[in-house]
KOLROTOR-182241 format. One record per atom (N, C-alpha, C, O, CB): residue in three letters; x, y, z negated. Coordinates in steps of 0.1 Angstrom, whole numbers, plus 5000, padded with zeros to 4 digits. Glycine has a CB too. Example, Ala and Ser with C-alpha at 12.3 -4.5 7.8 and 13.67 -1.06 7.14 Angstrom:
REM KOLROTOR-182241
ala513249434922
ala512349554922
ala513249674922
ala514249674915
ala511349554910
ser512849784929
ser513749894929
ser512950004921
ser513450114920
ser514149944943
END
This chain:
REM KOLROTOR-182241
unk576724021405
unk576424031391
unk577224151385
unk578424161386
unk576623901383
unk576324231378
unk577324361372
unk577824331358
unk577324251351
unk576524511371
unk578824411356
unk579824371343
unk578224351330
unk577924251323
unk581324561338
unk577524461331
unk576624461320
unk575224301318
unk574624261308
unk575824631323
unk575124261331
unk574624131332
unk575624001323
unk575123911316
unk574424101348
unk576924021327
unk577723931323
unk577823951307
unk578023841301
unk578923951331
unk577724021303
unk577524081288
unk576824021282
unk577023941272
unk577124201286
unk575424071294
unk574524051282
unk574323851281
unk574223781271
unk572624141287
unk574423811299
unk574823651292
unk575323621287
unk574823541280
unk575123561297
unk576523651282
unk577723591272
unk577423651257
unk578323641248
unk579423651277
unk576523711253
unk576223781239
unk574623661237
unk574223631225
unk575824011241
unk573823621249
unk572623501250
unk573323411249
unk572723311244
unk571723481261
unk574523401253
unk575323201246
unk575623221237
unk575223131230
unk576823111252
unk576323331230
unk576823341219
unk575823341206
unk576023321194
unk577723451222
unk574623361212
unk573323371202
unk572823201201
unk572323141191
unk572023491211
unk573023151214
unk572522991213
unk573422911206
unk573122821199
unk572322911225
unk574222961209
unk575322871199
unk575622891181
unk576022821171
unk576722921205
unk574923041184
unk574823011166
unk573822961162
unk573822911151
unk574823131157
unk572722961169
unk571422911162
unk571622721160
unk571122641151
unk569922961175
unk572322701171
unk572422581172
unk573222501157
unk572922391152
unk573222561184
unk574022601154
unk574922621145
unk574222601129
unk574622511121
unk575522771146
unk573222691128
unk572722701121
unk571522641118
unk571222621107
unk572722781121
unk571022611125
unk569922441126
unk570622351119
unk570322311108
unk569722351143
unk572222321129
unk572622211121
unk572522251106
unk571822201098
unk574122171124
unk573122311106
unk573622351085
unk572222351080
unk572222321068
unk574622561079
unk570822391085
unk570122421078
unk569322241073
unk568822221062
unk569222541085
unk569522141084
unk569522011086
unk570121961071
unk569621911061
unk570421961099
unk571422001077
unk572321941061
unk572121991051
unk572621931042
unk573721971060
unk571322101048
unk571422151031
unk569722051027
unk569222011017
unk571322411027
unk569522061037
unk567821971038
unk568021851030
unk567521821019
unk567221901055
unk569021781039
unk569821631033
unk570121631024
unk569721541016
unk570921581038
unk571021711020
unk571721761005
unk570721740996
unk570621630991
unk572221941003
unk569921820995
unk568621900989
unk568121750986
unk568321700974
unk567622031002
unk567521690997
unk566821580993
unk567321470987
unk566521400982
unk566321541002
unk569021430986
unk569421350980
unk569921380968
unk570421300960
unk570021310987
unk569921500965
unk570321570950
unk569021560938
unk569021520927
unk570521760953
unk568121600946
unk566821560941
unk566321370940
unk565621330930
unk565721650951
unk566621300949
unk566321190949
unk567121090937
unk566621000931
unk566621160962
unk568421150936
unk568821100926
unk568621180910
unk569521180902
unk569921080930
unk567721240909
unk567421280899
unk568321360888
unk567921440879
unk567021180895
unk569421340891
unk571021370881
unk571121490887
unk571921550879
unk572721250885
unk570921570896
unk571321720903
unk571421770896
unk570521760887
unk570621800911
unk572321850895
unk572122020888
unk570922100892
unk570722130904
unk573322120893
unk570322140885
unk569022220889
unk569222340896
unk568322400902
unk568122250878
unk570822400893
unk570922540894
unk571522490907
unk571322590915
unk571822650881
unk572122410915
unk572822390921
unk571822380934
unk571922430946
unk573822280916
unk570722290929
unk569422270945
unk568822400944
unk568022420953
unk567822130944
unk569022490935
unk568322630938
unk568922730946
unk568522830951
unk568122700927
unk570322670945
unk571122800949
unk571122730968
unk571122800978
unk573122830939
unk571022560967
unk571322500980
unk569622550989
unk569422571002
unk571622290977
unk568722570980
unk567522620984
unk567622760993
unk567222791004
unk566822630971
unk568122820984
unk568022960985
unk569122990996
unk569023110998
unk568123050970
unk570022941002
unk570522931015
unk570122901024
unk570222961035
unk571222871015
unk569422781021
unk568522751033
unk567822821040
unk567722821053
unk567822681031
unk567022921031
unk565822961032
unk566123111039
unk565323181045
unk565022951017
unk567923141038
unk568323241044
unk568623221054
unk568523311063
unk569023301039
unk569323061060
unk569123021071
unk568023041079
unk568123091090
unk569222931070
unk567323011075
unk565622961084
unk565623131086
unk566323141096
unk563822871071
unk565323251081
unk565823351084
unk566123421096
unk565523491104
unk566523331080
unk567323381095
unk567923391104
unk568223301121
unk568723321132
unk568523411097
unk567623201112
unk567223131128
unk565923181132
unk566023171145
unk567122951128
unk564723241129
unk563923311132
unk563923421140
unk563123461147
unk563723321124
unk565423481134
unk565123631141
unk566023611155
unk565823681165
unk565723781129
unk567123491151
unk567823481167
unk566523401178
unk566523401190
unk569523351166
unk565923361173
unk564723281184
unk563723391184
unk562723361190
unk563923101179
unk563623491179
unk562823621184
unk563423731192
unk562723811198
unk562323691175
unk564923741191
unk566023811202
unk566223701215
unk566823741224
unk567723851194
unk565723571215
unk566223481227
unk564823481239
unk564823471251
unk566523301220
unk563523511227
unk562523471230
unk562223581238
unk562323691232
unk561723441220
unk561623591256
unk560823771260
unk559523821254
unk558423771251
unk560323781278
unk560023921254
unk558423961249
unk557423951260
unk557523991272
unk558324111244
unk556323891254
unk555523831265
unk553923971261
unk553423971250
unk555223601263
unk553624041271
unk552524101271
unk551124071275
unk550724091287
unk552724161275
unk550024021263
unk548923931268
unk548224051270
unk547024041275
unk548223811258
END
């Protein structure tokens, strides 16, 4: 295996591991989100801003599962 294979595996874990990362967190602002709202009492500005995180998550978990993903030629 050449140094540049080893690279590129260890930059593909380092990519799974953030996504993994970031699934979780995107899970938890979900939870958040839904129990802020469930109890009615939320700050409105507060599920917008927990929104608008998320939604930069998702994002970005998108674009790491399109760098993980090969390009496939139909």
């Amino acid at each position: 295996m050449t140094g540049r294979d080893e690279e590129t595996r260890a930059q593909e874990q380092a990519a799974r591991e953030e996504l993994a990362r970031l699934r979780e967190e995107h899970r938890d602002l979900d939870h958040a989100i839904d129990a802020l709202e469930a109890l009615g009492s939320g700050d409105r500005l507060q599920v917008q801003r927990l929104k608008k995180r998320k939604l930069g998550l998702k994002d970005r978990i998108s674009f790491l599962e399109d760098q993980l993903t090969p390009d496939i030629i139909a």
